[in-house]
MIDOSE-1310 file (N, C-alpha, C; in nm, 2 decimals, decimal comma, always signed):
residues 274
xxxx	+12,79/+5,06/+11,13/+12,66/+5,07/+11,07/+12,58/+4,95/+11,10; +12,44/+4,96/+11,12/+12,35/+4,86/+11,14/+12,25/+4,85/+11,07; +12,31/+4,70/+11,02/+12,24/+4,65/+10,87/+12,12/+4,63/+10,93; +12,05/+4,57/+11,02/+11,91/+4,59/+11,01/+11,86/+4,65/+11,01
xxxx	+11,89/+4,79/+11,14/+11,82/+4,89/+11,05/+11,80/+4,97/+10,94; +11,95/+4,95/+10,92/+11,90/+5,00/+10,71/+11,85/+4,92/+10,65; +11,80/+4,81/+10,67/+11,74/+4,65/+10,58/+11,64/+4,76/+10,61; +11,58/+4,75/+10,74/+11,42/+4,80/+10,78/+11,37/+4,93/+10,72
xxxx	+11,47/+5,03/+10,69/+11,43/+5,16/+10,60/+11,39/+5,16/+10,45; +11,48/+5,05/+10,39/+11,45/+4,99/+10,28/+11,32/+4,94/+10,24; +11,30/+4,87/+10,36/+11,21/+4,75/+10,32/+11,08/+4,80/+10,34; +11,07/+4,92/+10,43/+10,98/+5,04/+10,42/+10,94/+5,11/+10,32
xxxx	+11,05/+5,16/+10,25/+11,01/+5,23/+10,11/+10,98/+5,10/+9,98; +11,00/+4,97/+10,05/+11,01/+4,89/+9,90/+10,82/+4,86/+9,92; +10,82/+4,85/+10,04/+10,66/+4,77/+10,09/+10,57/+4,92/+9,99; +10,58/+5,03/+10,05/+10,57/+5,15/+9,98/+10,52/+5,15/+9,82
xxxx	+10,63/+5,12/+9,75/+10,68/+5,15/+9,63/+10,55/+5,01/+9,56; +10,55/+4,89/+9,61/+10,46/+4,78/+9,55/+10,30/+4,80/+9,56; +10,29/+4,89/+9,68/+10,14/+4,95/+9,69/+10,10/+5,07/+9,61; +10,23/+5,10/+9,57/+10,19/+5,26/+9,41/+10,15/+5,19/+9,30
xxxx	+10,06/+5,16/+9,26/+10,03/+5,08/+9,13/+10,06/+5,20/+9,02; +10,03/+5,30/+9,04/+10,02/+5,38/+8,97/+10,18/+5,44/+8,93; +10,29/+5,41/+8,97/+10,39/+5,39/+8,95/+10,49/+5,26/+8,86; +10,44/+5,14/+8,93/+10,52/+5,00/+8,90/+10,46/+4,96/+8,79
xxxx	+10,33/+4,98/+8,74/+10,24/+4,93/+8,66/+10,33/+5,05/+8,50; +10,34/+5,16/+8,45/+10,45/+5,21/+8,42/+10,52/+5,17/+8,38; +10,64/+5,09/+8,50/+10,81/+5,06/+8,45/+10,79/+4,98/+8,44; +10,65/+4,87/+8,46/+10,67/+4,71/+8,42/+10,66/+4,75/+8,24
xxxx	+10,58/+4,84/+8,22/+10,52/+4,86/+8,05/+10,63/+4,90/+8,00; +10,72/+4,96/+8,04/+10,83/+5,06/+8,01/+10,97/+4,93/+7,97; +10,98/+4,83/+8,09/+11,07/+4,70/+8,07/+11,01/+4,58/+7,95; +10,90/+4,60/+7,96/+10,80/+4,52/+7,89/+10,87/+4,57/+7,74
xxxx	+10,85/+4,66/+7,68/+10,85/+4,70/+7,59/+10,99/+4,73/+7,50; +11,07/+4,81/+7,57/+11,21/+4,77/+7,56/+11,27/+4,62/+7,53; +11,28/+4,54/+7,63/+11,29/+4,40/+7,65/+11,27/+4,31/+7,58; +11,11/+4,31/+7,51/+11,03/+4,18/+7,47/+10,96/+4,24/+7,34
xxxx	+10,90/+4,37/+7,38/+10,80/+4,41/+7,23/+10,89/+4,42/+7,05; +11,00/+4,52/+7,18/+11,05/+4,61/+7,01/+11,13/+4,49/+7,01; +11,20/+4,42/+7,03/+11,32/+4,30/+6,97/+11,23/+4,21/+6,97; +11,11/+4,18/+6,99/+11,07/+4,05/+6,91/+11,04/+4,09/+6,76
xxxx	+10,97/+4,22/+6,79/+10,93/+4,24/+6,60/+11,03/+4,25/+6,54; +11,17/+4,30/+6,54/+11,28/+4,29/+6,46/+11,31/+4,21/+6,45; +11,38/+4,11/+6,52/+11,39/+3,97/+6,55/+11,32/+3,88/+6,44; +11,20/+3,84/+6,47/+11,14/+3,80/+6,38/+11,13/+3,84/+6,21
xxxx	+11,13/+4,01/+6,24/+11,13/+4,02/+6,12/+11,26/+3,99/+6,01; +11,37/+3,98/+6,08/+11,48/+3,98/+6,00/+11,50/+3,84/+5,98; +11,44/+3,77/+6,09/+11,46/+3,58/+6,04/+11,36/+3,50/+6,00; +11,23/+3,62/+5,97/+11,15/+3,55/+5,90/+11,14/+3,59/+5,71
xxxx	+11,24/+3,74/+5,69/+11,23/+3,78/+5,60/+11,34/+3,69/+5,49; +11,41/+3,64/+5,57/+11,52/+3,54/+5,48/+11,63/+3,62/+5,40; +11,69/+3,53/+5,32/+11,81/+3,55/+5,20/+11,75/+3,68/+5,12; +11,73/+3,81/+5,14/+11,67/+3,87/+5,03/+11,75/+3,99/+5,04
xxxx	+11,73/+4,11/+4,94/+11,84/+4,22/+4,94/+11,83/+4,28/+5,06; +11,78/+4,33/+5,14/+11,74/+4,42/+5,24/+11,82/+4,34/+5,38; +11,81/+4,21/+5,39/+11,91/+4,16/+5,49/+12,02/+4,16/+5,46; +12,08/+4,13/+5,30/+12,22/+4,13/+5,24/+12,26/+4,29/+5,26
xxxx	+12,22/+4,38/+5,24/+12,29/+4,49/+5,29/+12,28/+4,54/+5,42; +12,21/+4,47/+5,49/+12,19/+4,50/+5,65/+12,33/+4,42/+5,68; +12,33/+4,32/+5,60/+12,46/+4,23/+5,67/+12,60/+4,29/+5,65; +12,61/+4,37/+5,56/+12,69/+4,41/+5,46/+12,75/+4,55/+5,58
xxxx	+12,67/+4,62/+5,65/+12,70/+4,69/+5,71/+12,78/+4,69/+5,88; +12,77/+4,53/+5,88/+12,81/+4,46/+6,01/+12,97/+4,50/+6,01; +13,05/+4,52/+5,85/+13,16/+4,54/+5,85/+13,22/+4,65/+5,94; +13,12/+4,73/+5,97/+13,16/+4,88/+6,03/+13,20/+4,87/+6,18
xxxx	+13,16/+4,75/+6,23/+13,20/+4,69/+6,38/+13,35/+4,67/+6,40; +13,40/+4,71/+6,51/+13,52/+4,67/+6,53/+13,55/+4,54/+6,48; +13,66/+4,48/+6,46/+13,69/+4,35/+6,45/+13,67/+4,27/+6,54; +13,69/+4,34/+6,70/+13,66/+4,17/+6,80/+13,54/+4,19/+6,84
xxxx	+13,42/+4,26/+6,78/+13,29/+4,28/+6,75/+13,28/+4,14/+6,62; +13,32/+4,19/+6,49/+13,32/+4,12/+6,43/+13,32/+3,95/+6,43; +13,46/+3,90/+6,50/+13,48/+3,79/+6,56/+13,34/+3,70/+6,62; +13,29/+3,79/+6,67/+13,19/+3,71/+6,79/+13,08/+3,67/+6,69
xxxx	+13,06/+3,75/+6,61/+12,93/+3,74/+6,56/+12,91/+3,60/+6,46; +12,79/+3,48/+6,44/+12,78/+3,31/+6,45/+12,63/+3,38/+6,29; +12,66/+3,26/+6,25/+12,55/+3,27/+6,12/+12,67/+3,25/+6,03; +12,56/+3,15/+5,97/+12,59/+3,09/+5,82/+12,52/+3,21/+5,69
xxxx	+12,45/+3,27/+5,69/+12,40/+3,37/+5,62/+12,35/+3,50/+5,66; +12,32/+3,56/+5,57/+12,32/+3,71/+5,59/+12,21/+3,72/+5,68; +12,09/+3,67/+5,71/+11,97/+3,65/+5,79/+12,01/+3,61/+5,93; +12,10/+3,53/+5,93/+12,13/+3,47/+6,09/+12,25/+3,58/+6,13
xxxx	+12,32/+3,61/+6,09/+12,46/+3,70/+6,09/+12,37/+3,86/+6,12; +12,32/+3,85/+6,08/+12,21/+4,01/+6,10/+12,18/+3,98/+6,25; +12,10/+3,87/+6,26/+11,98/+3,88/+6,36/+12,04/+3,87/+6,49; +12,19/+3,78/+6,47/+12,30/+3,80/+6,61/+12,32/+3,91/+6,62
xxxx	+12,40/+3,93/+6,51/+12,48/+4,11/+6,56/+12,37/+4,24/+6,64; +12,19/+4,22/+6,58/+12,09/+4,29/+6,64/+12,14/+4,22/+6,80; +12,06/+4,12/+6,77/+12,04/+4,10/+6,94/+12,16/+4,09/+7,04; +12,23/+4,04/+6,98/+12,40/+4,09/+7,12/+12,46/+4,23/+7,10
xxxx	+12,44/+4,29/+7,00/+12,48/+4,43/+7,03/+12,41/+4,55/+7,02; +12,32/+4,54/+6,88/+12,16/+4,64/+6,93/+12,16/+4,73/+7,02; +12,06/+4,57/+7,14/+11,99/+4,61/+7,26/+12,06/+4,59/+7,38; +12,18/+4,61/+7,36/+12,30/+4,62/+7,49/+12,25/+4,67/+7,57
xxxx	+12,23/+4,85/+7,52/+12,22/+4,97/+7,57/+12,07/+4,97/+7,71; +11,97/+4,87/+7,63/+11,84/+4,87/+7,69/+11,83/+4,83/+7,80; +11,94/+4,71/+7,80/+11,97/+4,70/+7,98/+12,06/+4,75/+8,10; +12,11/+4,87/+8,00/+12,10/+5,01/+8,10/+11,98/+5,09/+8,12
xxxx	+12,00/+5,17/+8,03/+11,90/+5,24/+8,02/+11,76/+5,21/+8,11; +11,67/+5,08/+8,07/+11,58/+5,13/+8,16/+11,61/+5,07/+8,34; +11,73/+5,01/+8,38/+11,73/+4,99/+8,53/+11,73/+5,15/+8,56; +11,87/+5,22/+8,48/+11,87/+5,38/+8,52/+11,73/+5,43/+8,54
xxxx	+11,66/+5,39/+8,42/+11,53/+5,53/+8,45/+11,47/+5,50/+8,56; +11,39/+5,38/+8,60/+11,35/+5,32/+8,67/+11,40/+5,36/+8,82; +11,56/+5,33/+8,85/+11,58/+5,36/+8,97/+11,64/+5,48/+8,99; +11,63/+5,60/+8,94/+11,63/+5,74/+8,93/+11,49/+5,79/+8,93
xxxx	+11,37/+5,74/+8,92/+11,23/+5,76/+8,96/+11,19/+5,78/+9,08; +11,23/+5,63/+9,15/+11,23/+5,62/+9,34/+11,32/+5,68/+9,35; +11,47/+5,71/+9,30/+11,52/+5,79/+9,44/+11,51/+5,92/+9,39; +11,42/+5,97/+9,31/+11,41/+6,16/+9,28/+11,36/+6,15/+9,40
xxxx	+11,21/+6,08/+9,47/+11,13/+6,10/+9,56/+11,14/+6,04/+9,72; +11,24/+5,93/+9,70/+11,26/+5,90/+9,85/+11,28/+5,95/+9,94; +11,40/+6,07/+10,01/+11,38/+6,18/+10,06/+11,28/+6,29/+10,07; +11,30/+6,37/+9,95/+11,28/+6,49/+9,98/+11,09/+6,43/+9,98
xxxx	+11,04/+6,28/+9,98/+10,92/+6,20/+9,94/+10,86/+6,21/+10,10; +10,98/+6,19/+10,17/+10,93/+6,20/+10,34/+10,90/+6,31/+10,38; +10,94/+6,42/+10,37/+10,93/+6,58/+10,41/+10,74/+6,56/+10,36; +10,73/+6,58/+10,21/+10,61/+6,57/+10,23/+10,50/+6,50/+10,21
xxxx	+10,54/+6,36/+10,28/+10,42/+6,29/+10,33/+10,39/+6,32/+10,47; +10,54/+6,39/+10,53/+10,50/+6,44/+10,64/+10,53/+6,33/+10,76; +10,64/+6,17/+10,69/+10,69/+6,07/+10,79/+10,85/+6,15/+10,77; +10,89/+6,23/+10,78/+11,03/+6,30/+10,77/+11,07/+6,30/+10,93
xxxx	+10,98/+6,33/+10,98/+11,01/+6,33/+11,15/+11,03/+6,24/+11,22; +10,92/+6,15/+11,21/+10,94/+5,98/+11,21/+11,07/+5,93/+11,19; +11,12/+5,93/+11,09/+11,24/+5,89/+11,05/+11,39/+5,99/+11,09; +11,35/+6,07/+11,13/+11,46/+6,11/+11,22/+11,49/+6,17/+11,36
xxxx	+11,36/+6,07/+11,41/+11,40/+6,03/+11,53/+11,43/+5,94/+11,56; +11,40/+5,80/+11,48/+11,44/+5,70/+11,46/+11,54/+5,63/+11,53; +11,57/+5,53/+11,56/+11,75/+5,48/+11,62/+11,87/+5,50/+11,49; +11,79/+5,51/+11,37/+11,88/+5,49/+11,27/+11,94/+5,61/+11,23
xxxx	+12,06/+5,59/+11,21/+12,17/+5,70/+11,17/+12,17/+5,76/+11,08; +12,21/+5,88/+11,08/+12,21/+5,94/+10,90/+12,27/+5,82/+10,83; +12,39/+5,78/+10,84/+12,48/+5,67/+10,71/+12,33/+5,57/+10,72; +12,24/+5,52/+10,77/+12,23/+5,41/+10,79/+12,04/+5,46/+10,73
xxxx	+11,99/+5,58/+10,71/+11,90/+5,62/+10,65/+11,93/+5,64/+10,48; +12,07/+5,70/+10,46/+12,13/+5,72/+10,33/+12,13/+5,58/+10,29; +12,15/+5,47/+10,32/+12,21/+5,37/+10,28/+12,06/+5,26/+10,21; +11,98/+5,34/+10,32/+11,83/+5,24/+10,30/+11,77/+5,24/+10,18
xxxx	+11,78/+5,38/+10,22/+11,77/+5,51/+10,07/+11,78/+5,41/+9,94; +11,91/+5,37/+9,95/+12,00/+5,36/+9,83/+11,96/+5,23/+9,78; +11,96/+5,12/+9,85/+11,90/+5,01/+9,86/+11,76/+4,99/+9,80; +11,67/+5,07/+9,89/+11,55/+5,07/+9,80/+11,52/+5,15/+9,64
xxxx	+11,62/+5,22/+9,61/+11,60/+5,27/+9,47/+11,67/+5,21/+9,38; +11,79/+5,13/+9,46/+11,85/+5,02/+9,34/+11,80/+4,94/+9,29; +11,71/+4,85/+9,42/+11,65/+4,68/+9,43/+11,56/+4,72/+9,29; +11,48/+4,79/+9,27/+11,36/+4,77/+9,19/+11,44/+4,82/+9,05
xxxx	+11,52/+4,86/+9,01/+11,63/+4,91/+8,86/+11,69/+4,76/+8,87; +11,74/+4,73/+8,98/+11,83/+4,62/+8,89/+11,79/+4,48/+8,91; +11,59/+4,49/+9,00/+11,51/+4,40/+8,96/+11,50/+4,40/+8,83; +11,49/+4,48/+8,79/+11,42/+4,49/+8,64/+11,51/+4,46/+8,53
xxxx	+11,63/+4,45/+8,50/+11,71/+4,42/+8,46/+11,78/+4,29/+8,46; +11,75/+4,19/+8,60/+11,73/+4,07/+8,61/+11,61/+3,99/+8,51; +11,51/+4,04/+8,54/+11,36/+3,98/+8,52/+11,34/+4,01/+8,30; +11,44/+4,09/+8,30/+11,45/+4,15/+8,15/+11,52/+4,08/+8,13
xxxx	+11,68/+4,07/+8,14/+11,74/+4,01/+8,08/+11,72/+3,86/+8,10; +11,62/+3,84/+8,20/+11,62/+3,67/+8,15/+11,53/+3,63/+8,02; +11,46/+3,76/+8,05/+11,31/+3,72/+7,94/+11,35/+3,72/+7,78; +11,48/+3,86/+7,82/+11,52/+3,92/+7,67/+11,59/+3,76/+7,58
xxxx	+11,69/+3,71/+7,71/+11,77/+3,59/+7,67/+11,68/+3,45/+7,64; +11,53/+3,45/+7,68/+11,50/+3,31/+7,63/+11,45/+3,42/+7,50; +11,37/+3,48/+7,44/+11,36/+3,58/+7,37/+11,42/+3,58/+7,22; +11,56/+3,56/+7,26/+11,68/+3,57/+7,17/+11,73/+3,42/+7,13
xxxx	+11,70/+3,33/+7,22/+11,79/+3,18/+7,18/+11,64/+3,15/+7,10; +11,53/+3,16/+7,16/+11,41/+3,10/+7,07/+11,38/+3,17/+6,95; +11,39/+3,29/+6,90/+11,39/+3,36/+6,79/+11,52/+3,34/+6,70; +11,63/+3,39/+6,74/+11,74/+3,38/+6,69/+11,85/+3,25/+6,66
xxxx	+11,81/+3,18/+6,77/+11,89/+3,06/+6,79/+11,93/+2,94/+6,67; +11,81/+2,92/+6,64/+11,77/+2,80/+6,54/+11,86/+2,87/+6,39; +11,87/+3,04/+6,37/+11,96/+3,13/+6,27/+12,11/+3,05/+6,27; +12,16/+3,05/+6,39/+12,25/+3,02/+6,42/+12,35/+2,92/+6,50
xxxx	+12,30/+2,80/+6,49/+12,28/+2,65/+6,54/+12,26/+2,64/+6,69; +12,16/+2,70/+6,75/+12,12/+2,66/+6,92/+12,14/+2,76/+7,00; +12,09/+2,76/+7,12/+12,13/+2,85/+7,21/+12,25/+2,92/+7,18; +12,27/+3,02/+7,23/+12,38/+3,11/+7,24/+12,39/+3,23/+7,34
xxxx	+12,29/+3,25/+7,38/+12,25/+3,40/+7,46/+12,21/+3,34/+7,58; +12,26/+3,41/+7,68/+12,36/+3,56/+7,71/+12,52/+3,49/+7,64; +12,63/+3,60/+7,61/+12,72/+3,55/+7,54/+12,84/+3,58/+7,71; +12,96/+3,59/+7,73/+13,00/+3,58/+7,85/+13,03/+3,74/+7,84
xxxx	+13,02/+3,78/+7,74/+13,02/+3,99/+7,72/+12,90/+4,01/+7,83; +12,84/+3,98/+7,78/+12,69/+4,01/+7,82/+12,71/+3,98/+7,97; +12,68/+3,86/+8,02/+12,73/+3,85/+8,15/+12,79/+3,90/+8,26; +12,92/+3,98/+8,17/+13,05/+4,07/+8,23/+12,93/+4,20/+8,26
xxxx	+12,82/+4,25/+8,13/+12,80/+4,41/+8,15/+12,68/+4,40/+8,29; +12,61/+4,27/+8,26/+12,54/+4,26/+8,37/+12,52/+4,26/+8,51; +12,63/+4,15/+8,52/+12,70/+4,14/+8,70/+12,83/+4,26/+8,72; +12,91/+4,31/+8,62/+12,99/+4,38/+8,68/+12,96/+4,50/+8,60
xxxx	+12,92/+4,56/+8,51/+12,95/+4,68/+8,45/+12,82/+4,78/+8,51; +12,70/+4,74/+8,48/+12,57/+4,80/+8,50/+12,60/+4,82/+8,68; +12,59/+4,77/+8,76/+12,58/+4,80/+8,89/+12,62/+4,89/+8,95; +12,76/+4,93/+8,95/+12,84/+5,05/+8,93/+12,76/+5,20/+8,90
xxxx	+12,72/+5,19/+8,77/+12,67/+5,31/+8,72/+12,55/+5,31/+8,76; +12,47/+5,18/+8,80/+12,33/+5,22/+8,90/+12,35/+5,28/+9,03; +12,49/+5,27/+9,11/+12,54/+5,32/+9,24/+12,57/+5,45/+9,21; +12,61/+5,52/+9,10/+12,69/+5,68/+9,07/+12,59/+5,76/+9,07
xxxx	+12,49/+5,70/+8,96/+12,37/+5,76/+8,96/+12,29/+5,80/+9,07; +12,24/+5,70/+9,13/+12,14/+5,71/+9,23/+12,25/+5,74/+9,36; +12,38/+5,78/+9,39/+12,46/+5,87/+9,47/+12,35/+6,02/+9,46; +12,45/+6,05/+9,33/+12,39/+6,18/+9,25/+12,22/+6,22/+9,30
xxxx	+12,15/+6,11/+9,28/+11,98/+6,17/+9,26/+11,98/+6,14/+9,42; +12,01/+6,09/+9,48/+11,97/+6,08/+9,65/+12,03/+6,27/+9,72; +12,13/+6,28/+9,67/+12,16/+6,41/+9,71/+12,06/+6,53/+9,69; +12,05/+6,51/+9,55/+11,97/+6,64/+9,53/+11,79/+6,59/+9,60
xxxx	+11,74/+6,48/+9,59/+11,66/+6,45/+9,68/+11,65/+6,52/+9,81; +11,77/+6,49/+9,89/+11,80/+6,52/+10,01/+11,78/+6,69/+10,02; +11,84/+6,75/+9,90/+11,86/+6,93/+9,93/+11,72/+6,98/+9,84; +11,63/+6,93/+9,76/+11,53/+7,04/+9,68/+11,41/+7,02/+9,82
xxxx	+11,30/+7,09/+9,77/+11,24/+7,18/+9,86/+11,08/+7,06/+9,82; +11,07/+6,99/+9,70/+10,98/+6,92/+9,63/+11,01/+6,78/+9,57; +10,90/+6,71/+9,55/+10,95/+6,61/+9,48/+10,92/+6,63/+9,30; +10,86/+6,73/+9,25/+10,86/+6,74/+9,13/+11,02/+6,84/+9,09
xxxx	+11,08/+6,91/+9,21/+11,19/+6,98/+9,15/+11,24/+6,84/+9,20; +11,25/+6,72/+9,28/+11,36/+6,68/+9,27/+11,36/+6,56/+9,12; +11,27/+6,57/+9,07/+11,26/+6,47/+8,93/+11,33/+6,54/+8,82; +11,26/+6,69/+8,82/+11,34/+6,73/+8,71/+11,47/+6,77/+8,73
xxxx	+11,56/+6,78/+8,80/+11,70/+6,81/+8,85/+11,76/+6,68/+8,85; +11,68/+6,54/+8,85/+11,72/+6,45/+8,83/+11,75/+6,40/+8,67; +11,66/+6,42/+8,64/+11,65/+6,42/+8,52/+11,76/+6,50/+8,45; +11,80/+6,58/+8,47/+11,88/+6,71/+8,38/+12,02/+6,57/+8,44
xxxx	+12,07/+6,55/+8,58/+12,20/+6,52/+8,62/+12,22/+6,38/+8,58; +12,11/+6,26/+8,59/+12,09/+6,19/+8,51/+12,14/+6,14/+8,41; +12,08/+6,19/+8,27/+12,10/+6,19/+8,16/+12,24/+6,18/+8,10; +12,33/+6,26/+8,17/+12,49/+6,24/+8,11/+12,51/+6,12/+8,16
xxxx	+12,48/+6,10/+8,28/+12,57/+5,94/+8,33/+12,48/+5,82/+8,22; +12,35/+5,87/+8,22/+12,28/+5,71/+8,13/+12,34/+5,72/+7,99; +12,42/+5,87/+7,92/+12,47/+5,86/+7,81/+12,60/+5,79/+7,85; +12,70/+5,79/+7,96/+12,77/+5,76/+7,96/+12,77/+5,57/+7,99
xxxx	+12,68/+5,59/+8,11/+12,66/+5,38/+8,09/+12,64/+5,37/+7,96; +12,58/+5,42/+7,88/+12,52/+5,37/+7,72/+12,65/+5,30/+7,71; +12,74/+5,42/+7,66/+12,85/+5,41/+7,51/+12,96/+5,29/+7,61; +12,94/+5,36/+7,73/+13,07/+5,24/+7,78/+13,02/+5,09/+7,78
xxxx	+12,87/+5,10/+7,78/+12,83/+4,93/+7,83/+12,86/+4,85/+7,66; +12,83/+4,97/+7,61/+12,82/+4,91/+7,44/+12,98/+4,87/+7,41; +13,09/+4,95/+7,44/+13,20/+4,93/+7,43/+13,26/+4,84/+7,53; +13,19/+4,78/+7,61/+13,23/+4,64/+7,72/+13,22/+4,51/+7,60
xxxx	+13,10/+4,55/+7,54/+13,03/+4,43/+7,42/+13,17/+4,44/+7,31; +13,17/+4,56/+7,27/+13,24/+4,58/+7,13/+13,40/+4,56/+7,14; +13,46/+4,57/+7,30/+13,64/+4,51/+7,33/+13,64/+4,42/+7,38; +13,53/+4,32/+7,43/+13,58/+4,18/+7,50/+13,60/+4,21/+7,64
xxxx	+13,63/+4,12/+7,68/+13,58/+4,08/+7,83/+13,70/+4,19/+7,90; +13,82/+4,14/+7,87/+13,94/+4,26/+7,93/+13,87/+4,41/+7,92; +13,86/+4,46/+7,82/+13,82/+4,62/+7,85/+13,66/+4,61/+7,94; +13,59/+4,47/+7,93/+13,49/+4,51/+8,02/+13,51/+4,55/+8,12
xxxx	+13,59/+4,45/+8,17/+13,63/+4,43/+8,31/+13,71/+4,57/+8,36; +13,80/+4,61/+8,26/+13,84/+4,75/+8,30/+13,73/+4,87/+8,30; +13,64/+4,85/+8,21/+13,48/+4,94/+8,29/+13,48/+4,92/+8,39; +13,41/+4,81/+8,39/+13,35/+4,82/+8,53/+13,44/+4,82/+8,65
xxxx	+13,58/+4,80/+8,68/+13,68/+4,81/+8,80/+13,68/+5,01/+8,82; +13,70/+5,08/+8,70/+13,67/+5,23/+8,71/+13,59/+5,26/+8,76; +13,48/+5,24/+8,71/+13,30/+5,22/+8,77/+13,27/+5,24/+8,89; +13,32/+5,07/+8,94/+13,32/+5,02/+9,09/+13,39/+5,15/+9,16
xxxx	+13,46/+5,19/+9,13/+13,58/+5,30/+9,17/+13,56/+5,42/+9,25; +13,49/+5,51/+9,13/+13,43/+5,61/+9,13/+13,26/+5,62/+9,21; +13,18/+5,47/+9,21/+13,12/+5,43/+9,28/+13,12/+5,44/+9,38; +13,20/+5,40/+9,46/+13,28/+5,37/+9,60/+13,28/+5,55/+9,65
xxxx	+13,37/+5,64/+9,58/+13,41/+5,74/+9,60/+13,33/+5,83/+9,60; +13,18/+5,83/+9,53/+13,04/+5,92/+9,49/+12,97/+5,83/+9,64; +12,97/+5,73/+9,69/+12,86/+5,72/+9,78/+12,93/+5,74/+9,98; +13,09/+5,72/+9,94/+13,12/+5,75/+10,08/+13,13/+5,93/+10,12
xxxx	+13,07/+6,00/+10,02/+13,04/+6,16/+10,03/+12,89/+6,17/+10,02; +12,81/+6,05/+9,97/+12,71/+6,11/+9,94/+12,60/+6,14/+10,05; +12,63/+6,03/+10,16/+12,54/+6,03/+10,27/+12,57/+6,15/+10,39; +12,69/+6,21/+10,31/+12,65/+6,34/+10,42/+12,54/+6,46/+10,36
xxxx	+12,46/+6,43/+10,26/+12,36/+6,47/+10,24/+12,26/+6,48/+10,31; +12,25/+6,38/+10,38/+12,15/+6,32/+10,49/+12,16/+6,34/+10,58; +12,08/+6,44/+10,65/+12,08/+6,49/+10,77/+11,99/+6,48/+10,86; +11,93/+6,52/+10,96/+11,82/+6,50/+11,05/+11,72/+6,63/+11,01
xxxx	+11,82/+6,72/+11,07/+11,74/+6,83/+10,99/+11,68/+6,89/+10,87; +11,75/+6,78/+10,76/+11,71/+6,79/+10,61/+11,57/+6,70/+10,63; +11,50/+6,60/+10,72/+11,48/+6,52/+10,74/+11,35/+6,61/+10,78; +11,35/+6,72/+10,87/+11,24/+6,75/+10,96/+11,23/+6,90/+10,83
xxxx	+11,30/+6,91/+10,70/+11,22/+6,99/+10,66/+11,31/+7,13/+10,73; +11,40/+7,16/+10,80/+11,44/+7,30/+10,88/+11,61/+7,34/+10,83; +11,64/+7,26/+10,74/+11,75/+7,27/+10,68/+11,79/+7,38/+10,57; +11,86/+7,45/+10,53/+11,87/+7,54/+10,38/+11,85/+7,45/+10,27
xx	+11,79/+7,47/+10,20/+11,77/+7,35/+10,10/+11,78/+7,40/+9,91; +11,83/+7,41/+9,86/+11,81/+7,44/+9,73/+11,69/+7,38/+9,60
């Protein structure tokens, strides 16, 4: 396979993708908001509300965490002990969730996006190979999900040590959990996913059937990154790491079938297509 020309298919749809304002403007509000809005107001609110009943039984309820959940959690009182347990376990889930939505957006439309802009032809006549079209594909629907999840989680983490921190004597965040779901757990299930939504891209007839078909196939895997990323946080680094090695796995196994999706003929539009 030839990486530059799948660099240059990418880099095509990514140049693309920055001139949609009407798209990026959206998932920046969408990261924005997740990320920075809703966990500063809680945040604050819980460490500016202090020692009073309403944090004592918020704290009270931390008990229901596993034990080596329990363990991790720093605070000298029920206000700092809250405001950790929010922010390292909370909003785990948020830095799934929105890379998924995000790059299940671009790849509902990548493909079946060419047929009708009407460069479907263009591109397959191209020098570039089906594997090497599938792969650009892939590249450009990831980059901008697990841009976003970069650019989040750094924001989320100064966010968290400046709000929370001073609760619980200094920095602390990202914790080495967090870390593990970042570089190894999340990426994985951004590759299973966007396998999944590049195919049916490749076979619907539209790009509005291929959103909602994405959407419907979607959905179980983002439930499934949810609970597993959460449970990377809640067993420690060994069961992360056994996530994400399955992950990686099944990853591997969804993307070396996936690219026989991609065809020439799917390409010019003359294919059976569902």
């Amino acid at each position: 396979m030839n990486w530059r020309r799948m660099w240059i298919v990418a880099q095509t749809d990514l140049k693309q993708l920055i001139q949609a304002r009407d798209y990026w403007i959206p998932m920046a509000a969408l990261g924005a908001m997740f990320f920075l809005i809703v966990p500063a107001i809680l945040l604050l609110t819980i460490t500016q509300i202090g020692d009073v009943e309403m944090v004592s039984q918020i704290s009270k309820t931390l008990k229901v965490l596993p034990q080596a959940a329990q363990a991790q959690i720093q605070g000298s009182d029920p206000a700092g002990r809250t405001a950790y347990a929010l922010a390292v376990f909370l909003f785990a889930p948020v830095a799934v969730v929105v890379p998924l939505t995000i790059s299940t957006a671009v790849g509902a439309s990548t493909i079946v996006g060419e047929r009708e802009r009407g460069t479907g032809e263009f591109l397959a006549h191209s020098p570039a190979t089906a594997r090497e079209i599938y792969f650009g594909k892939l590249a450009a629907s990831l980059i901008p999900g697990y841009f976003t999840t970069i650019v989040g989680f750094g924001a989320y983490s100064l966010l968290v040590n400046l709000v929370v921190g001073p609760s619980v004597g200094g920095w602390f965040f990202p914790t080495p959990n967090w870390w593990l779901m970042v570089l190894w757990v999340i990426p994985p299930f951004l590759a299973i996913t966007l396998s999944i939504v590049l195919r049916l891209s490749a076979k619907v007839k539209s790009t509005a059937a291929a959103s909602q078909a994405s959407g419907l196939v979607s959905l179980p895997v983002i439930m499934i990154a949810y609970s597993q990323s959460t449970g990377a946080l809640f067993g420690g680094l060994i069961v992360g790491a056994i996530i994400g090695a399955v992950a990686w796995t099944i990853a591997a196994l969804s993307l070396s079938r996936g690219f026989r999706s991609v065809t020439r003929a799917r390409l010019l539009g003359v294919a059976n297509e569902v």
